[in-house]
N, C-alpha and C positions, 0 to 999 in steps of 0.2 A: 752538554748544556752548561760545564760550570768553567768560571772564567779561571786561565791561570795567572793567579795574583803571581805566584814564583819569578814570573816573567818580567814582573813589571822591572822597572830600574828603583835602586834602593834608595832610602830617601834619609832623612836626619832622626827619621823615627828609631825608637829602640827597642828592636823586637825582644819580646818577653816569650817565654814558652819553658818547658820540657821534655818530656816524654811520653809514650802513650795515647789514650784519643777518647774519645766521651765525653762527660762533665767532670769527670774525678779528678782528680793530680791538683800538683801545685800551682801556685799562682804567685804571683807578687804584688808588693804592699805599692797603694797608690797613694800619691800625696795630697793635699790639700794644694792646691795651686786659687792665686789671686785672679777672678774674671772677670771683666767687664762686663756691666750690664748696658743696655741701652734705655734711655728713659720710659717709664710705665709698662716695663713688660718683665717677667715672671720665668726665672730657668733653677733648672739643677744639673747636677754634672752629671755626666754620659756615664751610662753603663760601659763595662769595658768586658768584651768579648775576647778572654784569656786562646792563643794559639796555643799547639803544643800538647791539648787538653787542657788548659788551663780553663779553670773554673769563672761561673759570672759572678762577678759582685759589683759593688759603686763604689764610690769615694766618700771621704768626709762630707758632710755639707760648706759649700766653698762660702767663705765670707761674701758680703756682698763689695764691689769695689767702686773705686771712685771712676771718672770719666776715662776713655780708652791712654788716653797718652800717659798718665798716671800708672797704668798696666802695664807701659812700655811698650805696647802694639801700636802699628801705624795704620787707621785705616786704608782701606783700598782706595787707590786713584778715582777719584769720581767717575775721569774718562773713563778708566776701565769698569766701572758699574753703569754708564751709562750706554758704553759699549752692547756691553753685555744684555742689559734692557733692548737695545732696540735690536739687538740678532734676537730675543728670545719673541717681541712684540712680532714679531716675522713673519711665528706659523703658531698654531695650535695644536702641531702634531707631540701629544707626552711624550715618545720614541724623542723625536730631535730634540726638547727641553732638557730632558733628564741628560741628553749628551753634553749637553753644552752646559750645563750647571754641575755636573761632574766634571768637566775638563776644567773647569773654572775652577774648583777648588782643588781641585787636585794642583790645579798649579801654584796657587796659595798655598797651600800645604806643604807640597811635593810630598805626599803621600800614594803609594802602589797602587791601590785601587779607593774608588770613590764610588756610592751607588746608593738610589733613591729606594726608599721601603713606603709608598702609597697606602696610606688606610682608609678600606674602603669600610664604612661605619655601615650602609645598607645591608651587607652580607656578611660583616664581620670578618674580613681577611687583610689579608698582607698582601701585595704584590710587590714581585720584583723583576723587570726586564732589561735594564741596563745596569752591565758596567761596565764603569771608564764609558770610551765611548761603543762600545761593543754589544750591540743587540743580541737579546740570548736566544735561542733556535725558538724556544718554546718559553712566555713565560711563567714564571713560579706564582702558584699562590699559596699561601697558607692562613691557617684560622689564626684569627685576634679576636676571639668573640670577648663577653663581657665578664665571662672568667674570669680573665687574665686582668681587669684593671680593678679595683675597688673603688669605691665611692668615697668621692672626698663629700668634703662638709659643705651644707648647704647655704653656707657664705661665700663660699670660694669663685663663686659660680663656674666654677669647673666639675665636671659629673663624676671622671673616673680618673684616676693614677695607677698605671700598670706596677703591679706588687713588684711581679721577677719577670726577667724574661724567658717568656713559657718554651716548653722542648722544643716544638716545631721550629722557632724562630731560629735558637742556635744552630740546630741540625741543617737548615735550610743556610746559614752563614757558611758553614763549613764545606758544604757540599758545592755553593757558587766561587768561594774565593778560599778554600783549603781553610790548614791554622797555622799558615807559618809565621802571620803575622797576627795581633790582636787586633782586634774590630770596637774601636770605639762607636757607641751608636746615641743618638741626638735625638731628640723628642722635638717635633716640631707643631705649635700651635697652629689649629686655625683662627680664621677670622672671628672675632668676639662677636657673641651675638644678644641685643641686651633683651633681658625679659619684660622692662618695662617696655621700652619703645619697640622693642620686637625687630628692629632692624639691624641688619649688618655694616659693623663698621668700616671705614673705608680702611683701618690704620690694624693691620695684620701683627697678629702677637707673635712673631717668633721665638719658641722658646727652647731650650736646652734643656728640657725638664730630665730630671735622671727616673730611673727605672730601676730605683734601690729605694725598699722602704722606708730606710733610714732619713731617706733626703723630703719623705713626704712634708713632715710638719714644716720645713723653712718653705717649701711652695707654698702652704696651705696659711703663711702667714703673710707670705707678698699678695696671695691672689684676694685676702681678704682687702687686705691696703687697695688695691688695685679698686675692688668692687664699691670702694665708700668714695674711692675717685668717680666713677664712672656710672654707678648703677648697676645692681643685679644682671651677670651675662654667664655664658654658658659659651665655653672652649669645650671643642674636644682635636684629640692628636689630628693632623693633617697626615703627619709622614713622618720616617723617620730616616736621617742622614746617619750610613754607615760609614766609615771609613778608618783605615787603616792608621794604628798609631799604637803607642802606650801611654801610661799615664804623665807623663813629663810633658807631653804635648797636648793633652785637654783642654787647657785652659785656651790654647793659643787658636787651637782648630773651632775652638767654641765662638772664640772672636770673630771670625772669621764667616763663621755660616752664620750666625748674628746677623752681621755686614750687609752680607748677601742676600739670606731671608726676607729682610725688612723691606724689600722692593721687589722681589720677585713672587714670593708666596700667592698671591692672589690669582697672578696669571696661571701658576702651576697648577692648582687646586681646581682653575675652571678649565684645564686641559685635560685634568683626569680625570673631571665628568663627562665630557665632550668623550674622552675614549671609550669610558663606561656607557654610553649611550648608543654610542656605534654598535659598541661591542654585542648589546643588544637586540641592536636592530639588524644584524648580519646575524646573527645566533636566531632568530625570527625567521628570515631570507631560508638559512640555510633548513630548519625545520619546515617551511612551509616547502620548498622542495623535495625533502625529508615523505612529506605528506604527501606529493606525487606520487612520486617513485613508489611507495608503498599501496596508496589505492588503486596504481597500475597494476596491482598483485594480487587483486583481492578472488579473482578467481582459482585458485589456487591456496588453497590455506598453508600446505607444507611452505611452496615458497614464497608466501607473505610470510611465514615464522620466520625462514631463514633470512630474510630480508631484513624485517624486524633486530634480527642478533648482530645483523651486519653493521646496520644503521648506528643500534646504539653502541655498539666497540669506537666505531668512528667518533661519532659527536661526543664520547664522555675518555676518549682516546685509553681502552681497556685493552687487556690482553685477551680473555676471555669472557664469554656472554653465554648464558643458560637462560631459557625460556620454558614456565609450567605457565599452561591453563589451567582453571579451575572447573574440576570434575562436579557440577552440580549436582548429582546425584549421592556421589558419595561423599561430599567436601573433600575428594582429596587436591591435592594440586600432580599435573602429568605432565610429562618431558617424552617428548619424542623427538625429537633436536637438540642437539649439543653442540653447542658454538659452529654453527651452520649446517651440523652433516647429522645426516639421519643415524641418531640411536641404536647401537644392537637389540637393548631392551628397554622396553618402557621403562621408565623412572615416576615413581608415585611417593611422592611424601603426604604423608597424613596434616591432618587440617594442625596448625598452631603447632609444627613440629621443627625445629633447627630455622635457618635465618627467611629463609625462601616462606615456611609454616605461619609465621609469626607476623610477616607482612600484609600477608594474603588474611591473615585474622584481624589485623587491627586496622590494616588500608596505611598505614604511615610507611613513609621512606625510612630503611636504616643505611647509615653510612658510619661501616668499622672500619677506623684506620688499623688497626692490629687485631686481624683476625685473630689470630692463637688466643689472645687475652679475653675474646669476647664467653661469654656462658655460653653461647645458641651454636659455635661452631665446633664443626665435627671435624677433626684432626684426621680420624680416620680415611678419608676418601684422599685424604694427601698423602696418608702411608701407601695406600695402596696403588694411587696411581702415577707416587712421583713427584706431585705438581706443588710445588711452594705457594701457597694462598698466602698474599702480603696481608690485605686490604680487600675490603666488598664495599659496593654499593647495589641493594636490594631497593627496587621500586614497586608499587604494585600499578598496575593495567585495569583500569576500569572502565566502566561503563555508566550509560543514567542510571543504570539498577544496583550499581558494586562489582566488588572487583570480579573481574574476570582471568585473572592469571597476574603473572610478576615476573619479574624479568632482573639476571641478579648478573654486575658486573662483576669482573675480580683481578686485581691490580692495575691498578693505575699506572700507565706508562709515561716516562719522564715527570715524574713527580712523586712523592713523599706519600701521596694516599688522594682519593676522592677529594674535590674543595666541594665550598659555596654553588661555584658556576657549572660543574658539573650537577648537582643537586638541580638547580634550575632547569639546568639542558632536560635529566631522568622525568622533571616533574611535566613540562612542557609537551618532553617524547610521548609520557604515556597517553598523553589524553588522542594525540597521534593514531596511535598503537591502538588504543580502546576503539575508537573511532573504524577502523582499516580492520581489526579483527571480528569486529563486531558485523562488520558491512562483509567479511566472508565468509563466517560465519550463517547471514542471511543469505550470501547468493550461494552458498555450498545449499540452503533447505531449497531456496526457488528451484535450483540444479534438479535435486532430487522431484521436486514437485512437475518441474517439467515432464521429467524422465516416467514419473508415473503416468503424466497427460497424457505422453506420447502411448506409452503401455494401453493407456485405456482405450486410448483413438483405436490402435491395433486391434485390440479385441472386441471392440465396435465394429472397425469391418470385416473384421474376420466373420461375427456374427451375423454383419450383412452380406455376406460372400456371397456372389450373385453364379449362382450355378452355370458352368460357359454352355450349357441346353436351352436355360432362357435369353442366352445371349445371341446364338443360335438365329433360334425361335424368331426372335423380334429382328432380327436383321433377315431373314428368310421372306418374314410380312411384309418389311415397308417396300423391299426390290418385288416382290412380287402378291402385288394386293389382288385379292379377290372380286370377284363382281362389286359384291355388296360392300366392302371395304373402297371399293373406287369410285360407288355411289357417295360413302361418309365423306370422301375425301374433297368431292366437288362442294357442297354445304360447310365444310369445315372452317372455313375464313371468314365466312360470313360474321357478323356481329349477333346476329339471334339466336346462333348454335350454342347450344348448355352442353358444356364437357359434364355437369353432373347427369347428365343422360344416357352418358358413356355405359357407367357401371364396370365393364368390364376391366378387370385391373392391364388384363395380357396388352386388349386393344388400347387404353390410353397413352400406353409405354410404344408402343406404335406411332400413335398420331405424334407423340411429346418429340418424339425421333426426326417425325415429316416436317415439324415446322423448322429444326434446323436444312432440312433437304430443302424447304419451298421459299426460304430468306436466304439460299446459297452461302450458308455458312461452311456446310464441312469442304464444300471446295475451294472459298476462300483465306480460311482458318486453316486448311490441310489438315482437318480432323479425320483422325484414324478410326474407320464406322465401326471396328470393334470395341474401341476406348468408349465412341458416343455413347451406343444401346449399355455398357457397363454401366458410363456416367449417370442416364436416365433411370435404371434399376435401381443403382444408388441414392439415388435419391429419393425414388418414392420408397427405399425399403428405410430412411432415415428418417422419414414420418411417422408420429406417432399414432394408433389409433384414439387420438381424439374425437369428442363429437364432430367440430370445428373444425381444429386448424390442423388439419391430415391431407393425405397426399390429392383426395380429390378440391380442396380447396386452393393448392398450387398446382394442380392442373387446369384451374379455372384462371387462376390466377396470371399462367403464363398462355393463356388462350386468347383472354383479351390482349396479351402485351404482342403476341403475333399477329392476330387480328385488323391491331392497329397498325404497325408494320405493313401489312398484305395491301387493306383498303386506302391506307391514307397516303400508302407510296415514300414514306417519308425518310426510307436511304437513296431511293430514287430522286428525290427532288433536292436532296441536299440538305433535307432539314435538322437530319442525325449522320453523322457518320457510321458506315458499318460498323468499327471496333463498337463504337455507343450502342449500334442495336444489338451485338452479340450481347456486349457486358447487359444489355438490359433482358433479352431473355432467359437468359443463366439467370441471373437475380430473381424474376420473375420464380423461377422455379425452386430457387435455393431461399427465396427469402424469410421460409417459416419453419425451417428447418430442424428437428429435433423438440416441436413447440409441444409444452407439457401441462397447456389449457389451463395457462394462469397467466393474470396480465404482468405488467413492470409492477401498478403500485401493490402489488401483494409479492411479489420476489423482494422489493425492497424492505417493506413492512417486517415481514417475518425473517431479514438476514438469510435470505437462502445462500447456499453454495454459490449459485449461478450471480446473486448479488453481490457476495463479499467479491468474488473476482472482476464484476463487471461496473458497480455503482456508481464510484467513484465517477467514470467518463459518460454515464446515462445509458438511456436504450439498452433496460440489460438483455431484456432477449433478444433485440434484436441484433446485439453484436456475438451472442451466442451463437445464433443461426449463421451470419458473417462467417464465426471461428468454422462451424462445423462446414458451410461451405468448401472453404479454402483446404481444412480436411478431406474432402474427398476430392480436391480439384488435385490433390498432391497425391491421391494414392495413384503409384505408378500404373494398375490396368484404369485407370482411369482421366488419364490426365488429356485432357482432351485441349489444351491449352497450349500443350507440346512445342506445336506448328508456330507458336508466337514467336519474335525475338523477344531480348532481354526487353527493350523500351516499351515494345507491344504487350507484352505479361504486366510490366508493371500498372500501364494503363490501362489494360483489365480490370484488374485487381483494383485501382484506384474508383474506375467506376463501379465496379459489384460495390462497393465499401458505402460508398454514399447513396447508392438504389436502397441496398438494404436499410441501411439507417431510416432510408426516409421513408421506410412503411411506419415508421412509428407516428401515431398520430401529432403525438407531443411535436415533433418536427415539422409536421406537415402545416400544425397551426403558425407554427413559431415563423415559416417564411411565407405565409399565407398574404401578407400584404404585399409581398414582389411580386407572387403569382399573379394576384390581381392587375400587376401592371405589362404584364407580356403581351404582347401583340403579333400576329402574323410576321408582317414585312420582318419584323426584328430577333430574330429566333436564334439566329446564326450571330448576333453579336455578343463579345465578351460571354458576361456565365448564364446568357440567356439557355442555350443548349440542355445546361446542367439545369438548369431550372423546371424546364418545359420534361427532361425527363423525372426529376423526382413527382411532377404533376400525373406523369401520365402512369407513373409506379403505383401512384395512390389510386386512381382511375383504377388500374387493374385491379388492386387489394380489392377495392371496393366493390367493382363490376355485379357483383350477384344483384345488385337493388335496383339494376336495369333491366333483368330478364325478366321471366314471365311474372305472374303473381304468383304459381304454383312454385317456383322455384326460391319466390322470395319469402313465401310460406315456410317453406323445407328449412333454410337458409336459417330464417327466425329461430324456428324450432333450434337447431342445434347450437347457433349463438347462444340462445338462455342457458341452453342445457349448459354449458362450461362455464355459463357467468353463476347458475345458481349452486353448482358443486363448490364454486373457489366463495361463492358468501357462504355455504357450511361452514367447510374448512375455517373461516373467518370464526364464524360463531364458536367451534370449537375450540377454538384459541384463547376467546373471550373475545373478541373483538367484534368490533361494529361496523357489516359491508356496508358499502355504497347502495342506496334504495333499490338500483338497478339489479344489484346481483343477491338481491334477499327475495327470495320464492314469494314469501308473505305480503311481503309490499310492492313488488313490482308487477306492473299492470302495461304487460307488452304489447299492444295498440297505442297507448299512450305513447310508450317510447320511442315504438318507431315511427311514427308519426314526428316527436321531436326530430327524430336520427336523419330523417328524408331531408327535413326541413332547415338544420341547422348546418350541416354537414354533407351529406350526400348532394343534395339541388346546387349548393354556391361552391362543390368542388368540379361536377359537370360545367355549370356555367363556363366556369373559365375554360376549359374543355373545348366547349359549342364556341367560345369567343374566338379563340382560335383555329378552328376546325369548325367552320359551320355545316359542313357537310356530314356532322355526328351530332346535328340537333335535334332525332329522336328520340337520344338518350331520356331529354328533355324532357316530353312527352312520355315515356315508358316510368320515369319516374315520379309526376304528376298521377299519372293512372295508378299505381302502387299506392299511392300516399289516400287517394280517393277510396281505395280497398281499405287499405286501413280504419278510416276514418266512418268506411262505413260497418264493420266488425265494432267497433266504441260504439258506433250510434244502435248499433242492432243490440248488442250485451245492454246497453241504458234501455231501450225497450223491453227487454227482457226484463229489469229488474237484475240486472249481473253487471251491468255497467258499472263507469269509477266517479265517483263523485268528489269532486272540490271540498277539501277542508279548512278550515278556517287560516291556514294558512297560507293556503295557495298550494299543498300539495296533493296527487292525485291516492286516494287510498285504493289497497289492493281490489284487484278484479276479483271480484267470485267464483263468477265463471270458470277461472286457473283454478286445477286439481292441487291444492298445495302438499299434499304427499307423494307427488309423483316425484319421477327424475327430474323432470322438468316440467314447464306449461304444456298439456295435455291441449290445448287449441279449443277445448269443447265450446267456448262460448263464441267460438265464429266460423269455426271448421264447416258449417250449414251454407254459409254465404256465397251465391254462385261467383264463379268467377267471371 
């Protein structure tokens, strides 16, 4: 990295030095030399950077002098400053400025080496990348914070005047251009900025101010002079011009950058924010792909760490990189990674303990240039393993909630110790870091949560294990039915057959078998008939016994959905494709799956389990029932789906997804005005298909309030029964059910009466509209509603009827047993059918 000044060719300068290296040793006496000033601007003589080890110190304060020719200096050829102006007007790159304003003085000079020292006031550093014209590999920065200048008076309108020149600076001279030569260095103003008018002036102070206390007060009396010219402003240092020389040549080299200053400085100073902006916005670039790379990792938490260590060595250019989480439980901080490779043993430092301790307690960045010297570091761990700790930089890793680990660099490569810009880079990384640990952290628990899903699924069906006797059994029945069983079979399609007539659990799983046999599915699908009678076991043993929604309710349910299939013809004609009727009799069957006789808004209400996972996307049970579906479509004695290709499976699966959804009634309202626009001829266009089937999935849901009265008696009865248990449960809570599911106040003639009329009649309609050859649904539901109506009218003769209250709501029946399970029917159960 550092240049060799040795090399250069020697010039009329007279090197000064001794022996030895550091700050110590001797020095020699500098003179007072006569310097030009240039009109309204403000200098002191160069500090002089002793070779040799020679010591820093400054000069006299130089007199002030008369005009340059008076000095005996000639200035520069104008051509050649104007030269010089329009190669620098050229580019904006600070690299090629700093070349060509070092080759310039140096040729003025003919001094060994020449080299720009940038002060960046933002961050308080030093930079250095060129000398001569020689790009450094890497370059330097080092700290100039507010230490190092004191405050002048607040006449001067100048802020700060560097006391001495602080370690790092020498160290960093030495290290780029040796000390064979002394380093005269040059204080260069920026632009005055005034405080009344608050603007920048056009006319750039360049000044030679020295860097020796002594020379303070002669500043501190020109910059006063200056400010009763001009008004209250405010300089601070732009830069500082290093170059080679001793004191016999100060005065002459001062001329000189004077000369040059006066026209250049402006462009220079807007080059080196222009760098500093890039510099930033590529330090940006490079962390936001930083942030790739790393949430590409986040499955993995080991190697997101190691990732992590890698990351920051690079961007802060360390030799080594340790990473602790923080043990919430016990505040310690833990290491199981050491600069990328798995630990032999855990590493636990206690909370507020050595550098990593103290971080992680207080959330602040520390950056020790001299570890040894710090209180907090442990010398020991470099006895024992060797490793020379220069320099740390310790950041902490946090989160919305605090930190969550720290991550602690240690020596800084090709540089002096941590700056500024690595400070920035550690500060920017962590929120990275927080970010990407945090989000693996969560998918390492979802991981876990899965893995328990899967566990439970397993021991779900494990407890549904469908004994291979019933599996047997039921495939022995459907190939070879019995008399009586092939009398069921001829009635079976019909639309006025009640599967709740069934009863028998063995014979339903039979019939539920025949209608994949009688809509030529297992020979289409190539379902394996021992996978089917599994699949159909499974699923009625994943019903619960509820009143309601248990397995005779999805027997019913996919009775109408084959029904309508059988009678309306409707793969035969084109109006669904076969995959649509498979995926719609699976649904049919799957679509209440697991139901634990409580609607959505009470799973919502109360935060259930089945709500915090499903709310969020709506329909929570019904995507419940979807999930456990798809569960047993994937247990392998069960997969009856097998036969599908890849494309055919997906679009299964694609329609089960929306059948089920659209039991939910909330959906059924929500497209309830497209339904109304379906028509025959148009069935098969665009997402008419999809439409016509979630209509005819509701149809099925619904189907019971088409059968007999007896049936839709029975039907009643059990409906309440589950709506008046979940308004307990309600009341228990504290809470206030819906009229309908409170024992006390709901009066079910009344209701269903609404239920016929609101919903069941205008969802057939559509039904009849399209299908008029299913218009006595019509009719079967008119007759039901007429029963109803006449149970209200018979309880009001009675004296058990509901009567109108002043608000228009109906008060409770009497007739209802209200300490029963449910409504005991007594006030209509009399009523002929």
């Amino acid at each position: 990295m550092s240049y060799n000044a040795d090399d250069c060719p020697d010039s009329d300068t007279v090197v000064e030095g001794g022996g030895g290296g550091g700050s110590g040793g001797g020095g020699t006496t500098e003179s007072n030399c006569a310097t030009p000033t240039s009109p309204g601007m403000t200098r002191q003589d160069a500090v002089v950077v002793h070779g040799d080890g020679g010591s820093i110190d400054g000069g006299d304060p130089a007199p002030t002098a008369g005009p340059p020719s008076m000095a005996g200096y000639e200035p520069c050829d104008p051509l050649i400053i104007l030269n010089l102006f329009q190669s620098l007007s050229a580019t904006t790159n600070s690299l090629e400025l700093q070349m060509k304003i070092n080759l310039h003085l140096k040729a003025l000079t003919r001094s060994p080496y020449v080299f720009l020292v940038p002060i960046l006031h933002s961050s308080e550093e030093g930079l250095i990348q060129v000398i001569n014209d020689n790009v450094l590999e890497k370059e330097i920065r080092f700290s100039i914070n507010s230490t190092h200048f004191r405050s002048g008076s607040q006449h001067n309108g100048y802020p700060f005047v560097i006391d001495d020149l602080n370690k790092d600076f020498s160290e960093v001279i030495e290290m780029v251009v040796g000390n064979k030569h002394n380093t005269l260095i040059y204080d260069i103003l920026g632009p005055k900025v005034s405080k009344l008018q608050t603007q920048t002036s056009t006319t750039s102070a360049s000044s030679t101010s020295s860097l020796n206390e002594l020379n303070y007060a002669a500043f501190q009396q020109q910059a006063f002079q200056q400010q009763g010219q001009n008004g209250a402003t405010q300089q601070q240092i732009a830069l500082f011009v290093c170059i080679a020389g001793d004191s016999s040549s100060r005065s002459r080299y001062q001329f000189y950058i004077d000369d040059t200053f006066r026209y250049v400085l402006g462009h220079l100073v807007t080059a080196f924010e222009l760098y500093e902006e890039k510099r930033v916005r590529d330090q940006c670039q490079n962390l936001l792909q930083v942030a790739r790379r790393l949430l590409g990792k986040i499955g993995d938490l080991g190697q997101l760490l190691r990732g992590v260590m890698t990351e920051a060595k690079e961007l802060a250019a360390a030799e080594r990189c340790s990473l602790f989480l923080l043990d919430k439980h016990t505040g310690e901080l833990v290491s199981k990674v050491f600069d990328g490779n798995e630990a032999s043993k855990e590493i636990r430092i206690e909370s507020g303990k050595g550098i990593a301790g103290y971080v992680a307690q207080t959330g602040k960045l520390l950056n020790i240039r001299n570890a040894y010297q710090h209180p907090l570091f442990y010398k020991g761990v470099d006895e024992s393993t060797g490793f020379k700790t220069r320099n740390i930089l310790c950041f902490p890793i946090c989160d919305e909630e605090g930190v969550i680990g720290v991550a602690q660099l240690c020596n800084k490569l090709n540089g002096f110790h941590f700056d500024k810009c690595d400070e920035e880079v550690a500060t920017a990384f962590s929120v990275y870091c927080g970010i990407s640990i945090m989000h693996a952290l969560v998918h390492k628990q979802v991981q876990k949560a899965e893995a328990r899903y899967k566990l439970s699924q397993e021991l779900l069906l494990y407890h549904m294990k469908v004994p291979d006797t019933e599996v047997n059994h039921a495939l022995e029945a459907v190939k070879e039915p019995d008399r009586e069983q092939d009398e069921l079979y001829r009635t079976f399609p019909r639309f006025d057959f009640c599967p709740r007539d069934v009863k028998d659990h063995a014979l339903s799983v039979q019939l539920a078998m025949r209608m994949f046999y009688d809509l030529n599915f297992v020979g289409s699908f190539k379902i394996h008939e021992y996978k089917l009678a599994r699949f159909v076991l499974l699923v009625q043993k994943g019903y619960r016994d509820t009143p309601y929604h248990n397995w005779w309710h999805a027997f019913s349910v996919a009775h109408f959905a084959y029904s309508l299939m059988m009678n309306l013809r409707l793969i035969e004609r084109g109006i669904i494709t076969k995959m649509q009727g498979f995926s719609f009799l699976i649904a049919a069957f799957c679509h209440d799956l697991d139901h634990r006789g409580i609607s959505n808004s009470y799973q919502t209400q109360t935060s259930s389990p089945l709500a915090r996972l499903y709310s969020s996307e709506g329909s929570v049970n019904e995507r419940h029932h979807l999930s456990q579906a798809i569960c047993i479509l994937n247990d392998s004695s069960s997969k009856i789906l097998d036969g599908l290709s890849t494309t055919e499976f997906k679009e299964c699966i694609d329609y089960l997804r929306e059948l089920i959804l659209a039991t939910d009634l909330a959906n059924h309202f929500r497209i309830l005005p497209r339904l109304k626009k379906l028509r025959a001829e148009y069935l098969t266009e665009g997402s008419n298909q999809r439409l016509l089937l979630s209509l005819m999935i509701t149809c099925c849901d619904l189907n019971d309030q088409i059968k007999s009265w007896k049936t839709v008696q029975h039907v009643a009865h059990l409906v309440y029964a589950e709506f008046f248990a979940e308004g307990d449960l309600e009341k228990q809570m504290g809470l206030r059910p819906n009229a309908m599911m409170d024992r006390k106040k709901a009066c079910i003639p009344m209701l269903q009466i609404e239920f016929l009329t609101t919903v069941i009649r205008p969802t057939f309609e559509i039904l009849v509209q399209i299908f008029p050859e299913t218009g006595s649904f019509l009719d079967t539901i008119d007759s039901n509603r007429e029963q109803w109506e006449r149970v209200r009218n018979r309880a009001a003769q009675q004296g058990n009827g509901s009567e109108t209250g002043g608000n228009g709501t109906s008060e409770p029946c009497n007739g209802c047993n209200a300490t029963a399970e449910c409504c005991d029917f007594t006030c209509y159960t009399q009523v002929n059918d």
